[in-house]
C-alpha positions as CSV (number, residue, x, y, z in Angstrom):
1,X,-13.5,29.0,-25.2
2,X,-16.1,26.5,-25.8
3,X,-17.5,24.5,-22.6
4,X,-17.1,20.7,-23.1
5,X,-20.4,19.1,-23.0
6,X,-20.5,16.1,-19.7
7,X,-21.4,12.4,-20.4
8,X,-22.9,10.5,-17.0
9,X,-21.5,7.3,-15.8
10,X,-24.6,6.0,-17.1
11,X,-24.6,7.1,-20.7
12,X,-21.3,5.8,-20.9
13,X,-21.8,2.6,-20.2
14,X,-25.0,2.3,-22.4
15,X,-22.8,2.9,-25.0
16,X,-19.8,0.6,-24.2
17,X,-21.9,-2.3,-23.4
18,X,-22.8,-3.0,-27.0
19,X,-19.2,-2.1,-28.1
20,X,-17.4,-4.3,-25.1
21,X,-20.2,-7.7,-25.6
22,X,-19.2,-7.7,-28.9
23,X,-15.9,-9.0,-27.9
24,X,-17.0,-11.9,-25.7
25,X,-15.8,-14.5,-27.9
26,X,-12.1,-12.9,-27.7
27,X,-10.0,-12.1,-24.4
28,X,-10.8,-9.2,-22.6
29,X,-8.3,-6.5,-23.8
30,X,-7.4,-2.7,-22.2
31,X,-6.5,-2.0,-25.5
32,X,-8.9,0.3,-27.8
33,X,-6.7,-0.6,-30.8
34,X,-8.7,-3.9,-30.0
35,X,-12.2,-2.1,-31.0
36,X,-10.8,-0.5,-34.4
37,X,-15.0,-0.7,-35.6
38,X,-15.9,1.2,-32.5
39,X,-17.5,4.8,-33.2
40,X,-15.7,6.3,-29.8
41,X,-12.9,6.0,-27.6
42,X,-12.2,6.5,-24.1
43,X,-9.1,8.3,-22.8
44,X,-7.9,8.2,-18.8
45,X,-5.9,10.8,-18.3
46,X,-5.0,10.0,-15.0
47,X,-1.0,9.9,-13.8
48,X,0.3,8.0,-11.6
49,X,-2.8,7.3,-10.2
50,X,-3.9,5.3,-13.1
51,X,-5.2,2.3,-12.5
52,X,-6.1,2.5,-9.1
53,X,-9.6,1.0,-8.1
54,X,-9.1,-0.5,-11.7
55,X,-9.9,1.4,-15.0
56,X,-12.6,1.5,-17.7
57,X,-12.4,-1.6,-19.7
58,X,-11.1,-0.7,-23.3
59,X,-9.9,2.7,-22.4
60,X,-6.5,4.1,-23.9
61,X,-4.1,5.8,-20.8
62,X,-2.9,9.2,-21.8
63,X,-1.6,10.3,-18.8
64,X,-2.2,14.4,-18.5
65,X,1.5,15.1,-17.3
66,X,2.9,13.4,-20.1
67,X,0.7,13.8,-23.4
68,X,-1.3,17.3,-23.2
69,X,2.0,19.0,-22.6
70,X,3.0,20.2,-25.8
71,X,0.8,20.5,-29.3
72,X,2.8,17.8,-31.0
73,X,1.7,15.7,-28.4
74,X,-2.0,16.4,-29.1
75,X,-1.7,16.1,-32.6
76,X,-0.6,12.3,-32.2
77,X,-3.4,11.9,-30.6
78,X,-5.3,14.4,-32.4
79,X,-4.1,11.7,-35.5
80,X,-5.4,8.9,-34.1
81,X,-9.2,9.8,-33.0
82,X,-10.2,12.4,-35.4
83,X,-12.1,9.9,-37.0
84,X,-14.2,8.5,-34.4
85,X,-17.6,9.8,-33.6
86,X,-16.7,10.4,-30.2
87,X,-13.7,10.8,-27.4
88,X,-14.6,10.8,-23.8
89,X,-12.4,11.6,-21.2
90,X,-11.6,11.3,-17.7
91,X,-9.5,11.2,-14.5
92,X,-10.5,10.4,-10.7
93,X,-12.9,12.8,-10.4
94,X,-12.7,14.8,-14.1
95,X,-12.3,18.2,-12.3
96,X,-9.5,19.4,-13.5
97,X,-7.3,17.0,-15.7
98,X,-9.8,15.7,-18.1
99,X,-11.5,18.9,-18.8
100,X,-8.1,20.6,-19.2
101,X,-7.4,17.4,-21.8
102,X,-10.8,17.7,-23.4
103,X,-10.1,21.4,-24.4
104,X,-6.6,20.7,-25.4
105,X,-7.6,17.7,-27.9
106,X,-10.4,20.3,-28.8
107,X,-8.5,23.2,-29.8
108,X,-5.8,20.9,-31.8
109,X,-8.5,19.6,-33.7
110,X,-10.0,23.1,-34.5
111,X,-6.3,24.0,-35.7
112,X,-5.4,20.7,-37.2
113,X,-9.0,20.5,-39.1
114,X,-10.4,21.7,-42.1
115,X,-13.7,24.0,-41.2
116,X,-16.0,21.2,-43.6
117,X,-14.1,18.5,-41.5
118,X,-16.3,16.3,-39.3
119,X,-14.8,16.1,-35.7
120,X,-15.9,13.8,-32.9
121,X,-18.2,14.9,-30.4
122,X,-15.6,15.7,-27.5
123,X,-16.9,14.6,-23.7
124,X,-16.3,14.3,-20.0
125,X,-17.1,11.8,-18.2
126,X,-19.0,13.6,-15.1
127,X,-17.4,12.3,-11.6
128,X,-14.5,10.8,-13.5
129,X,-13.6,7.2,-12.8
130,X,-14.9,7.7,-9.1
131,X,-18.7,7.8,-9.9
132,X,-17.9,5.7,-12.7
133,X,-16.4,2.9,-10.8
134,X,-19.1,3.3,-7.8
135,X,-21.9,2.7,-10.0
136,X,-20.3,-0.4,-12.2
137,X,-17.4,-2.0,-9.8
138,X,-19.4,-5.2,-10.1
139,X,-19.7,-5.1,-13.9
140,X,-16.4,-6.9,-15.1
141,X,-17.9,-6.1,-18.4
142,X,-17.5,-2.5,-17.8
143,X,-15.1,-2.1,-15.2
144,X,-10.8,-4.0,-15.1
145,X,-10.0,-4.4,-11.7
C-alpha cells in the first residue's frame, strides 16, 4: 500500500488563495463546482461533524460514512476529480478518516485508470480542519464560519 504524501495548513492555503481571490467579484460559494478552472479540489470528509468551527471555503463534503463505503461510491467520485491536478483531503484532525478516504480514492483510481493515465497528486491535509482552522479562523477568504 502506498503512503499518502501530507500537505500543511500552510501549503494549502498558498494554493487556495489565488484560486478563492479570483472569485471576489462573485458571491462567496462552498461549492467547488463554482471553481470548474481550478487545478485541485478539496474534499471534507467529515460526518456529522461537518461543519463545525466552519469549513474550508470551496471544499466539496463527502462525508466518510456515507461515500467511501462501497467502490461505486468512489468511482463517482473517482469520475469527477480524476482530472484535476490535485485532491486534498481531510477531517477534524485527518487521523483516521481522510487517510482511510485518501487511499480509497487512490486505489479506485489505480483500478479505474489506464497505466499512461495522468492521475492527480492525492493529499492529506496534516492536522485536518483543526490546525487548519487555528491557523486561518480570521481569514474569511480561507475559512466559512
Amino acid at each position: 500500500m502506498d503512503t499518502i504524501q501530507r500537505i500543511s495548513p500552510a501549503a494549502l492555503a498558498e494554493l487556495l488563495r489565488p484560486i478563492l481571490g479570483n472569485q471576489l467579484s462573485n458571491a462567496y460559494t462552498n461549492d467547488s463546482e463554482m471553481y470548474p478552472n481550478s487545478d485541485m479540489t478539496v474534499i471534507d470528509v467529515r460526518d456529522d461533524d461537518y461543519d463545525e468551527n466552519g469549513h474550508i471555503r470551496s471544499a466539496i463534503n463527502a462525508p466518510s460514512n456515507d461515500s467511501f463505503q462501497d467502490d461505486e461510491q468512489v468511482d463517482e467520485l473517482v469520475q469527477r476529480y480524476k482530472n484535476k491536478k490535485m485532491v486534498v483531503f481531510h477531517c477534524m484532525f485527518s487521523q483516521v478518516r481522510a487517510p482511510f478516504c485518501a487511499q480509497r480514492f487512490k486505489s479506485r483510481i489505480d483500478v479505474m485508470l489506464h497505466e499512461h493515465e495522468s492521475r492527480p497528486q492525492i493529499r492529506v491535509l496534516t492536522g485536518g480542519y483543526q490546525s487548519f482552522q487555528k491557523m486561518f479562523q480570521h481569514d474569511s477568504l480561507l475559512i466559512v464560519s
